[in-house]
TORKOL-4160 file (C-alpha; in steps of 0.2 Angstrom, whole numbers, padded with zeros to 4 digits, m for minus):
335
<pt num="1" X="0182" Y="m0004" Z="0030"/>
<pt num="2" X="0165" Y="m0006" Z="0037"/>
<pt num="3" X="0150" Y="m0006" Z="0026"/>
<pt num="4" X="0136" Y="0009" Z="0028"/>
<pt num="5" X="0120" Y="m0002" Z="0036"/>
<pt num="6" X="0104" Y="0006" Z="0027"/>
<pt num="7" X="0098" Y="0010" Z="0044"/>
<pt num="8" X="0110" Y="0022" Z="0044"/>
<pt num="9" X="0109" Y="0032" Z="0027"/>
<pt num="10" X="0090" Y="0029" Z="0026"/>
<pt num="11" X="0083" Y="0046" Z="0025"/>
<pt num="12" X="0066" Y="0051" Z="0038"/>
<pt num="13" X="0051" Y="0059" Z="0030"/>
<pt num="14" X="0039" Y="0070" Z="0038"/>
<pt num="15" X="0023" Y="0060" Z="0029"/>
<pt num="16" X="0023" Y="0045" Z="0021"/>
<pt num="17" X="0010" Y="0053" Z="0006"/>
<pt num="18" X="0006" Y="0068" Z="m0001"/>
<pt num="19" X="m0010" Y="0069" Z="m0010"/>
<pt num="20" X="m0010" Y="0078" Z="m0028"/>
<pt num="21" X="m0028" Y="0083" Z="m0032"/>
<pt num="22" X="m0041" Y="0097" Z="m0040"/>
<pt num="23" X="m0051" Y="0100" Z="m0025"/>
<pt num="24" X="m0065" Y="0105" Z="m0037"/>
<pt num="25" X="m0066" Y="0089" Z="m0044"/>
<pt num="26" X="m0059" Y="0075" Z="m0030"/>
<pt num="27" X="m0059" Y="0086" Z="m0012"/>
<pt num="28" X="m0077" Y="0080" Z="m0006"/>
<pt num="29" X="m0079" Y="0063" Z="m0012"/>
<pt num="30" X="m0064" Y="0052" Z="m0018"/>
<pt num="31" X="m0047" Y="0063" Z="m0011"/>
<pt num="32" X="m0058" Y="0064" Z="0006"/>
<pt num="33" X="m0061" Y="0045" Z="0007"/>
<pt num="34" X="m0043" Y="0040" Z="0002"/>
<pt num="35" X="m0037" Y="0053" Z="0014"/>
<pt num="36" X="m0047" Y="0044" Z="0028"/>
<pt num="37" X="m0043" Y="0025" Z="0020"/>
<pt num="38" X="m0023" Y="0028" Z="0023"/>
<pt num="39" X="m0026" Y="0037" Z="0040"/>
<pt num="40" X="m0036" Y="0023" Z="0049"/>
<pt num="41" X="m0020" Y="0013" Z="0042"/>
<pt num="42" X="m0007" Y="0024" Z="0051"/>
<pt num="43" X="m0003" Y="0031" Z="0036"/>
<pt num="44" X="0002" Y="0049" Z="0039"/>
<pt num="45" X="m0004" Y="0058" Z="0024"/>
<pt num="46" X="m0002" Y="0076" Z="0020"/>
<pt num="47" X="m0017" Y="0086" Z="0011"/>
<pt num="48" X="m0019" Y="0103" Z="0009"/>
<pt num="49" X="m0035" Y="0112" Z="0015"/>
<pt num="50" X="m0048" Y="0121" Z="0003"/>
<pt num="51" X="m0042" Y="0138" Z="0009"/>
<pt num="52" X="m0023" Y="0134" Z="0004"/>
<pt num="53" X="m0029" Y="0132" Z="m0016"/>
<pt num="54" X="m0033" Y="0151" Z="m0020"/>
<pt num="55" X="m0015" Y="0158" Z="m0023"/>
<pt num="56" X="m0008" Y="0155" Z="m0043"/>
<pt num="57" X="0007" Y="0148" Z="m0036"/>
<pt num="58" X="0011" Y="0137" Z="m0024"/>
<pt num="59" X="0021" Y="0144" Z="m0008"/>
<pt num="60" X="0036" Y="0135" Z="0002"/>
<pt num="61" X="0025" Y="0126" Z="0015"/>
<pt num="62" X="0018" Y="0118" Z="0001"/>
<pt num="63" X="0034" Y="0113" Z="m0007"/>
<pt num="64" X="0044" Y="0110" Z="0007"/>
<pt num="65" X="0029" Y="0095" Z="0012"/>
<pt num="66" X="0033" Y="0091" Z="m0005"/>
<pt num="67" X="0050" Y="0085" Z="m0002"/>
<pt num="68" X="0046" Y="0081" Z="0016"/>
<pt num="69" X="0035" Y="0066" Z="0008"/>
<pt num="70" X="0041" Y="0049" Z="0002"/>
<pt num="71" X="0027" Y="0044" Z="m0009"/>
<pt num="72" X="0015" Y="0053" Z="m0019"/>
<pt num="73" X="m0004" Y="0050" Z="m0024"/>
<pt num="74" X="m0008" Y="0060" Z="m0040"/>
<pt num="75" X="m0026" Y="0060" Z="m0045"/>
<pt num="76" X="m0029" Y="0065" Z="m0063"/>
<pt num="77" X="m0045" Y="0071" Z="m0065"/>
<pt num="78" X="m0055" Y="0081" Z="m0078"/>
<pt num="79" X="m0050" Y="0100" Z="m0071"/>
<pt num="80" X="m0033" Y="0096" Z="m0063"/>
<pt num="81" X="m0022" Y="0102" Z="m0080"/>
<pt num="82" X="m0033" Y="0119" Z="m0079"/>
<pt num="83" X="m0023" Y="0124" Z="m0063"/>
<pt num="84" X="m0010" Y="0132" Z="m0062"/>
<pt num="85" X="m0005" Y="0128" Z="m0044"/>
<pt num="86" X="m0008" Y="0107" Z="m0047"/>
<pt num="87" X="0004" Y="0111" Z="m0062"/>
<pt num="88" X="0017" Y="0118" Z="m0054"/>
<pt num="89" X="0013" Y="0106" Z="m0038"/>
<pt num="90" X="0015" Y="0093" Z="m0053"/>
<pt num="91" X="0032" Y="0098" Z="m0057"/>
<pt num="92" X="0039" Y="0098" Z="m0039"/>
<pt num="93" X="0033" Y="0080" Z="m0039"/>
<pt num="94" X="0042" Y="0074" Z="m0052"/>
<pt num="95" X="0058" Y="0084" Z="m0049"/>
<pt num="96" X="0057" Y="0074" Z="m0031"/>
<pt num="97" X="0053" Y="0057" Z="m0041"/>
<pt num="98" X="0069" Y="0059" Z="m0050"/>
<pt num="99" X="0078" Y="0055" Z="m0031"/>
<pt num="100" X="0078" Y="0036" Z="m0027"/>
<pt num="101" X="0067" Y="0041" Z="m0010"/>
<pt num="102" X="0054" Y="0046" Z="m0018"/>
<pt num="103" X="0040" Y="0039" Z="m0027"/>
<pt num="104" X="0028" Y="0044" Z="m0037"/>
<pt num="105" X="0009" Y="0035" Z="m0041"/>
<pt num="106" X="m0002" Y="0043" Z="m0052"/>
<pt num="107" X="m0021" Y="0039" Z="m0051"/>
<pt num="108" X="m0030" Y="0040" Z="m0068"/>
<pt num="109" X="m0049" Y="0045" Z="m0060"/>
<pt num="110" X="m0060" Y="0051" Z="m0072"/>
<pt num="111" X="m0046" Y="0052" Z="m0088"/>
<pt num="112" X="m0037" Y="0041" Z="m0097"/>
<pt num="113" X="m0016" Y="0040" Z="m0095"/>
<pt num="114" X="m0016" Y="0045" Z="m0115"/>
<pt num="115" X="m0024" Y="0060" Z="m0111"/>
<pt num="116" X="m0012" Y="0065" Z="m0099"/>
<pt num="117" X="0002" Y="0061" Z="m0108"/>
<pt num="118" X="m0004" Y="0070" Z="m0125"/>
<pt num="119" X="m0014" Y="0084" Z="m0117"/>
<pt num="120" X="m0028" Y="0077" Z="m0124"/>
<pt num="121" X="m0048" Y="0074" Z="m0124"/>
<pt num="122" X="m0054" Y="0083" Z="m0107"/>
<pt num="123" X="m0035" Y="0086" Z="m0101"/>
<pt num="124" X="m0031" Y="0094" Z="m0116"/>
<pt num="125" X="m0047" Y="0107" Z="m0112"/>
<pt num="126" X="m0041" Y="0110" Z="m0096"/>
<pt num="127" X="m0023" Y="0114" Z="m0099"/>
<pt num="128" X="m0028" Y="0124" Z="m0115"/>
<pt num="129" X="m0036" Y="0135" Z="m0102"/>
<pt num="130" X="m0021" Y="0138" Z="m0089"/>
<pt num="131" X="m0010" Y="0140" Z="m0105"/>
<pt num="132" X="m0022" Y="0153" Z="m0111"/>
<pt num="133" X="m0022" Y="0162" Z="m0094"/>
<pt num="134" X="m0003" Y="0162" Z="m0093"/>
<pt num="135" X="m0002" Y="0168" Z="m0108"/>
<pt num="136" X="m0009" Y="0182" Z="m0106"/>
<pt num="137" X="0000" Y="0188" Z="m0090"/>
<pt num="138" X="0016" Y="0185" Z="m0102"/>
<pt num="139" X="0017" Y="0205" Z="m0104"/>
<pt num="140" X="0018" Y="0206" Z="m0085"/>
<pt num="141" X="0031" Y="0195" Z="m0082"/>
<pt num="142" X="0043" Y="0189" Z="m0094"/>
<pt num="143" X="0046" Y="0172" Z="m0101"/>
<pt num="144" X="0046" Y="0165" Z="m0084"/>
<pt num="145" X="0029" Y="0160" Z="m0084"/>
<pt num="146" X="0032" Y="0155" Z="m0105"/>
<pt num="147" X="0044" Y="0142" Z="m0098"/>
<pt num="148" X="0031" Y="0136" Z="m0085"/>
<pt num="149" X="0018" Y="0127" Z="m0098"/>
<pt num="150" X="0035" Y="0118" Z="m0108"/>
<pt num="151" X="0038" Y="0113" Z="m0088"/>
<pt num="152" X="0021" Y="0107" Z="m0086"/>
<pt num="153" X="0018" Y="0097" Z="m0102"/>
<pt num="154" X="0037" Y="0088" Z="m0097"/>
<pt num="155" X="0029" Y="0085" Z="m0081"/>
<pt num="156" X="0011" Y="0078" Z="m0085"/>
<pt num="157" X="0020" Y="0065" Z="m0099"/>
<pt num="158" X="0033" Y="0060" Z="m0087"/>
<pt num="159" X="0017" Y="0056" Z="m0076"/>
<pt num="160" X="0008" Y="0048" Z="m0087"/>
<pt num="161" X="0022" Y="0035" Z="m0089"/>
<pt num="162" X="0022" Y="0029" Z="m0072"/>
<pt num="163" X="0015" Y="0012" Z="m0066"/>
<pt num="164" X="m0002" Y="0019" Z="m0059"/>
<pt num="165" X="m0019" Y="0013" Z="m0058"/>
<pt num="166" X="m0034" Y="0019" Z="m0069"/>
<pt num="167" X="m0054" Y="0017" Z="m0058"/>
<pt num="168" X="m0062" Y="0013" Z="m0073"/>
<pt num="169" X="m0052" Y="0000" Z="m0078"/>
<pt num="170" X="m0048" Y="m0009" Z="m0059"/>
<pt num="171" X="m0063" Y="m0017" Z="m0049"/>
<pt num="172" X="m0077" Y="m0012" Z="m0063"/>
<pt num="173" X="m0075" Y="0007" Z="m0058"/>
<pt num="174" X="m0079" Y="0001" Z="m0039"/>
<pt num="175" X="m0072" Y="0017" Z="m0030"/>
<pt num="176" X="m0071" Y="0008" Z="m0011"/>
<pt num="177" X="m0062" Y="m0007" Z="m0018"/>
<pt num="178" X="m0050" Y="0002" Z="m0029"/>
<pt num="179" X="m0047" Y="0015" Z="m0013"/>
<pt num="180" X="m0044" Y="m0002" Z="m0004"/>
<pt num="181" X="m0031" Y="m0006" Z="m0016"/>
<pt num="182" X="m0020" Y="0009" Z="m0016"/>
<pt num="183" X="m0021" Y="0010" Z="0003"/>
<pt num="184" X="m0013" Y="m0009" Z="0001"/>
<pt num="185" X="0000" Y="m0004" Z="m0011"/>
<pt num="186" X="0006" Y="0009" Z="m0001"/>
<pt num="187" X="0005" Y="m0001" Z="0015"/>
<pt num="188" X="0016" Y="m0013" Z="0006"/>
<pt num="189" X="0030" Y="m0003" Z="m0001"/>
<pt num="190" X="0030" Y="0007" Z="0019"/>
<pt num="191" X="0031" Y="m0010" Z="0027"/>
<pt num="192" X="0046" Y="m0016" Z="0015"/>
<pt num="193" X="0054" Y="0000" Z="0017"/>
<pt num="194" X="0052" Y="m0001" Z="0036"/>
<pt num="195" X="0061" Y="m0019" Z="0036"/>
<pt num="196" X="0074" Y="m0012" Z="0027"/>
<pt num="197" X="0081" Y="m0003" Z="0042"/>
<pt num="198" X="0075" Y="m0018" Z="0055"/>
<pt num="199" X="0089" Y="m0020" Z="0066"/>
<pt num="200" X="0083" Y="m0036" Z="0072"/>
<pt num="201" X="0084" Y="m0044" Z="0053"/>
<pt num="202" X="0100" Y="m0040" Z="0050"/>
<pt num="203" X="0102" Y="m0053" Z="0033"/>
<pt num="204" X="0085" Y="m0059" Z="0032"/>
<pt num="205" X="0079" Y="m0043" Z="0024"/>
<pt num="206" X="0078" Y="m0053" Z="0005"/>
<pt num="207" X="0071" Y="m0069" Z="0012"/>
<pt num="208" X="0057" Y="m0061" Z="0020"/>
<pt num="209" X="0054" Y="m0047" Z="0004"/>
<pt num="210" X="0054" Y="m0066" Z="m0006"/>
<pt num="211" X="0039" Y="m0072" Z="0004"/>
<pt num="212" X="0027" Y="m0057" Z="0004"/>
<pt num="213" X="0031" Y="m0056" Z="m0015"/>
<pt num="214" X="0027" Y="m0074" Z="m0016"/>
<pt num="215" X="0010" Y="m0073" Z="m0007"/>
<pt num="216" X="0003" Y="m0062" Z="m0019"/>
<pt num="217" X="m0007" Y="m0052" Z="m0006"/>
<pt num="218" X="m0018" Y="m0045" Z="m0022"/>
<pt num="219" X="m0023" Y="m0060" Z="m0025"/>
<pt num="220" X="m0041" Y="m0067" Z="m0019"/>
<pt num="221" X="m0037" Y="m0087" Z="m0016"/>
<pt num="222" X="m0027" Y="m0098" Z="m0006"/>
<pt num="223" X="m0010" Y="m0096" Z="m0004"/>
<pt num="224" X="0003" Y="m0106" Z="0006"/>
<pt num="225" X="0020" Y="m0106" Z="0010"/>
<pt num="226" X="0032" Y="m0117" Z="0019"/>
<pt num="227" X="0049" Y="m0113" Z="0027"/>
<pt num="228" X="0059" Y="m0126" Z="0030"/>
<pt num="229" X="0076" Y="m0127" Z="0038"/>
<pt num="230" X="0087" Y="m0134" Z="0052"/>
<pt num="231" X="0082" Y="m0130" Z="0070"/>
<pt num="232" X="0089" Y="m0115" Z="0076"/>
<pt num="233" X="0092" Y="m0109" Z="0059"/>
<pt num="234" X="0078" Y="m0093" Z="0062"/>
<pt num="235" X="0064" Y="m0101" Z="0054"/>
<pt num="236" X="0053" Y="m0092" Z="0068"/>
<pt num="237" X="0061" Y="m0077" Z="0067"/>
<pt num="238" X="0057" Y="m0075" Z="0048"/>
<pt num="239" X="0039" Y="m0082" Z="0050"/>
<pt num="240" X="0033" Y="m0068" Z="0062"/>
<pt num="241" X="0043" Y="m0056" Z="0051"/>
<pt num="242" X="0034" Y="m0058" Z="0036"/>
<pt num="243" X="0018" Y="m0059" Z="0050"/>
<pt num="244" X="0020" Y="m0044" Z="0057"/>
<pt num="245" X="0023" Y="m0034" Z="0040"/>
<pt num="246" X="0009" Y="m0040" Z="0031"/>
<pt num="247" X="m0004" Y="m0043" Z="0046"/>
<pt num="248" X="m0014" Y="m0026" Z="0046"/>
<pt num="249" X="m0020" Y="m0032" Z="0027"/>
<pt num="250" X="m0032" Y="m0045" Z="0036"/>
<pt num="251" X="m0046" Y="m0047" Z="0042"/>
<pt num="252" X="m0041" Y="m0059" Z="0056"/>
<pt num="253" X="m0024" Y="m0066" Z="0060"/>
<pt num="254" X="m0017" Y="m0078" Z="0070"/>
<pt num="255" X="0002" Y="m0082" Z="0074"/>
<pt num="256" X="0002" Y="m0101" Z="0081"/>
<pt num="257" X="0018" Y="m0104" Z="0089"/>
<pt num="258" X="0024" Y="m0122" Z="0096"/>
<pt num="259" X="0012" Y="m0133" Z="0085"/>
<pt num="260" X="0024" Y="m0149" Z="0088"/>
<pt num="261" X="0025" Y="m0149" Z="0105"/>
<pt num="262" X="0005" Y="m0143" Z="0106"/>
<pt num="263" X="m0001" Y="m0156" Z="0099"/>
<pt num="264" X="0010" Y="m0171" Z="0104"/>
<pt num="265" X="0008" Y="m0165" Z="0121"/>
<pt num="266" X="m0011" Y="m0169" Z="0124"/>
<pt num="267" X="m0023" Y="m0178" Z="0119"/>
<pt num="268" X="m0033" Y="m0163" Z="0116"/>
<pt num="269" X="m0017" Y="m0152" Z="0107"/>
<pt num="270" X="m0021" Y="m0149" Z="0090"/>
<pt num="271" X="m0041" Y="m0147" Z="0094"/>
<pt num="272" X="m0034" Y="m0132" Z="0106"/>
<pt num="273" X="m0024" Y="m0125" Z="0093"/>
<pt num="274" X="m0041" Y="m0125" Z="0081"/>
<pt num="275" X="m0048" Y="m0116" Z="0093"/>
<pt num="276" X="m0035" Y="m0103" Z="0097"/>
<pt num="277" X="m0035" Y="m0101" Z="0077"/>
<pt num="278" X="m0055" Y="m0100" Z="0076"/>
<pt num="279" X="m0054" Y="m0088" Z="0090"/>
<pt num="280" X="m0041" Y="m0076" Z="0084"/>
<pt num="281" X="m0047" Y="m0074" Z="0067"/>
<pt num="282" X="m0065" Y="m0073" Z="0070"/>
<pt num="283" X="m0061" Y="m0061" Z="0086"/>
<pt num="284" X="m0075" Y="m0074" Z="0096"/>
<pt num="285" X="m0069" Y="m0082" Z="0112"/>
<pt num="286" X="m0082" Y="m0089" Z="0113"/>
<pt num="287" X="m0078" Y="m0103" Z="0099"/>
<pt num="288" X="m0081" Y="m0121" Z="0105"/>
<pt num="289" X="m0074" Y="m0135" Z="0096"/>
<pt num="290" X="m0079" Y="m0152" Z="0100"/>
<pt num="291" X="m0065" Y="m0163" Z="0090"/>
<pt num="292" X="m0054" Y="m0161" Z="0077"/>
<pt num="293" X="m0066" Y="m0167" Z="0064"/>
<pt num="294" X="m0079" Y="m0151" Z="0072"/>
<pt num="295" X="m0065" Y="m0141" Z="0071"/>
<pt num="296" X="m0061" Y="m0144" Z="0051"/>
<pt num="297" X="m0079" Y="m0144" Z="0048"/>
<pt num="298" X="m0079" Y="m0126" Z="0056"/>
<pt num="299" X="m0064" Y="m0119" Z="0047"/>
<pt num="300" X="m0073" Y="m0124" Z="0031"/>
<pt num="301" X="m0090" Y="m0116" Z="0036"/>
<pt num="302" X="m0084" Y="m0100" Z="0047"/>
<pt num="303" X="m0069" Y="m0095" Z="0036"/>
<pt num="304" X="m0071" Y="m0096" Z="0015"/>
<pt num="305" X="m0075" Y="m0078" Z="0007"/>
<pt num="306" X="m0064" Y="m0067" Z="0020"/>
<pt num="307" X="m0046" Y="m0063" Z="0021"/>
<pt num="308" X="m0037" Y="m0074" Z="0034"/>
<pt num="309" X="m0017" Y="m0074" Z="0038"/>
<pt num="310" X="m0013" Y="m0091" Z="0048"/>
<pt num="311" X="0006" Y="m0095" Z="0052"/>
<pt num="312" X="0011" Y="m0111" Z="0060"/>
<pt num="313" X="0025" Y="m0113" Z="0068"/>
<pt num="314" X="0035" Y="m0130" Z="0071"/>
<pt num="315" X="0026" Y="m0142" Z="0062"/>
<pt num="316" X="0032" Y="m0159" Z="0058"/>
<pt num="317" X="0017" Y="m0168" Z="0052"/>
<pt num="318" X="0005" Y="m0170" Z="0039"/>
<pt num="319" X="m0009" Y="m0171" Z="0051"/>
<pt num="320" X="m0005" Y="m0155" Z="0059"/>
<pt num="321" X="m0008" Y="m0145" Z="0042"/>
<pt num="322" X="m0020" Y="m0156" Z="0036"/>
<pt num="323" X="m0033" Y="m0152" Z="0057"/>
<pt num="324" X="m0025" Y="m0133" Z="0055"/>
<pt num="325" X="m0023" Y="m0126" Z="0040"/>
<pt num="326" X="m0036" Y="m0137" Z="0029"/>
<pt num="327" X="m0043" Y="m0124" Z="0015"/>
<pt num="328" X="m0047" Y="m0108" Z="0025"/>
<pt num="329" X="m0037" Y="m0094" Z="0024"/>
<pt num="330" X="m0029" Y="m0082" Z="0010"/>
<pt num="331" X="m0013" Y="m0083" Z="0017"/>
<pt num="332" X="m0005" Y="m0097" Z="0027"/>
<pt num="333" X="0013" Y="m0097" Z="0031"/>
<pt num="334" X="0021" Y="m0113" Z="0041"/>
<pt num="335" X="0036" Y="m0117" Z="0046"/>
């Protein structure tokens, strides 16, 4: 019997993220520059507008993005437990978290995961109001709305207890870097996803997960990465793979195909393919290099302190890494 591709059973989603937030406290500043951060990356993002908060319960639009979404950004802040509408928004969430499509990633803004998960501190103020509110509508409405603040409470410690990120305790409380790093880790997670139905890398799909776990993208230092194999064995293949999946996190990029036959081919190969490199990644064609000495000495100048991705493709020879790859780049691949 034949076995089910993942192309086939993988399930389509309206947006990639829906965004969880007290407008009061995250609309205008944080919520509006993470909205825009994972939009200029191609994320497509669902968040509500101002005029959607003022009902006490959220309608079937609302829900039915909900399940429409494959991830989920939750930002706790100070007032989101006093809602009643992130509440309940809250329990939709997790309800969907429960199915293996969904994920869910809470973002500790201005409190602490403790406090989330006990109800505590400034979270604990905030949900005593809602409670408070809902209890006294209890007359007008029966236990439904009794059972709502157990759901709730089930729903913010189930949150709590997720892998998440805190702002005060990531990048020094640095609200553009740690935006940066959310965007990333969603970018991440959509990109292995995607490869995960790529016709074209039908077997490679672990190979190529393998590397970019390797590479440590979160890391700020050099990192390199050799594939080595027969020819013909799809070396290529999985070198502009893992390229094209983790290319958009870069400042500059460059894919250098055919290195072995560039450079053997003329006297002046590899100090062309320093060039081409130099050019790609600092977006300059105007880059002249004078040698292959020149062009070392300008990877090492025009290169340190910024986020690079070189792969070489085809290389046989020391000498070919040492004139192209030298120290310059966050990520290097060759193969």
């Amino acid at each position: 019997m034949a076995s089910t591709s993942a192309s086939s059973i993988q399930k389509s989603f309206k947006y990639d993220v829906f965004l969880s937030f007290r407008g009061e406290d995250t609309r205008k500043n944080f919520v509006d520059h993470l909205y825009h951060a994972l939009h200029q990356k191609g994320i497509i993002t669902y968040k509500d507008g101002e005029k959607i908060e003022k009902g006490e319960r959220i309608g079937d639009q609302l829900i039915e993005s909900i399940e429409d979404s494959r991830f989920y950004i939750i930002v706790f802040s100070r007032n989101y437990a006093s809602s009643s509408w992130c509440l309940d928004e809250l329990v939709k969430i997790m309800e969907c978290q429960k199915m293996t499509e969904h994920t869910a990633y809470p973002i500790f803004y201005d409190v602490e995961p403790t406090e989330v998960h006990k109800q505590s501190g400034l979270v604990g103020e905030a949900f005593e109001q809602v409670t408070r509110k809902r209890k006294r509508t209890l007359e007008d409405v029966n236990l439904e709305k009794e059972n709502d603040v157990g759901r709730w409470k089930n729903a913010l410690k189930e949150a709590a207890d997720l892998a998440g990120m805190e702002l005060k305790n990531t990048f020094n409380g640095h609200e553009a870097k740690f935006i940066q790093q959310i965007v990333q880790d969603i970018s991440l997670k959509l990109h292995l996803i995607d490869l995960s139905v790529d016709r074209k890398l039908v077997g490679m799909e672990t190979l190529v997960r393998g590397i970019i776990s390797s590479l440590e993208l979160d890391l700020n230092d050099v990192r390199m990465i050799g594939i080595k194999g027969i020819g013909g064995g799809g070396k290529t293949t999985l070198a502009r793979a893992v390229f094209d999946h983790i290319s958009i996190w870069f400042e500059g990029k460059s894919f250098v195909e055919d290195v072995r036959e560039v450079s053997k081919g003329s006297l002046y190969g590899l100090k062309d393919l320093q060039k081409q490199i130099l050019s790609s990644v600092l977006n300059d064609q105007n880059i002249v290099v004078a040698g292959v000495s020149d062009g070392k000495s300008m990877m090492k100048r025009m290169m340190p302190n910024r986020k690079f991705l070189v792969v070489l493709d085809d290389v046989d020879d020391i000498d070919q890494l040492e004139a192209l790859a030298g120290e310059p780049c966050n990520a290097q691949l060759f193969s």
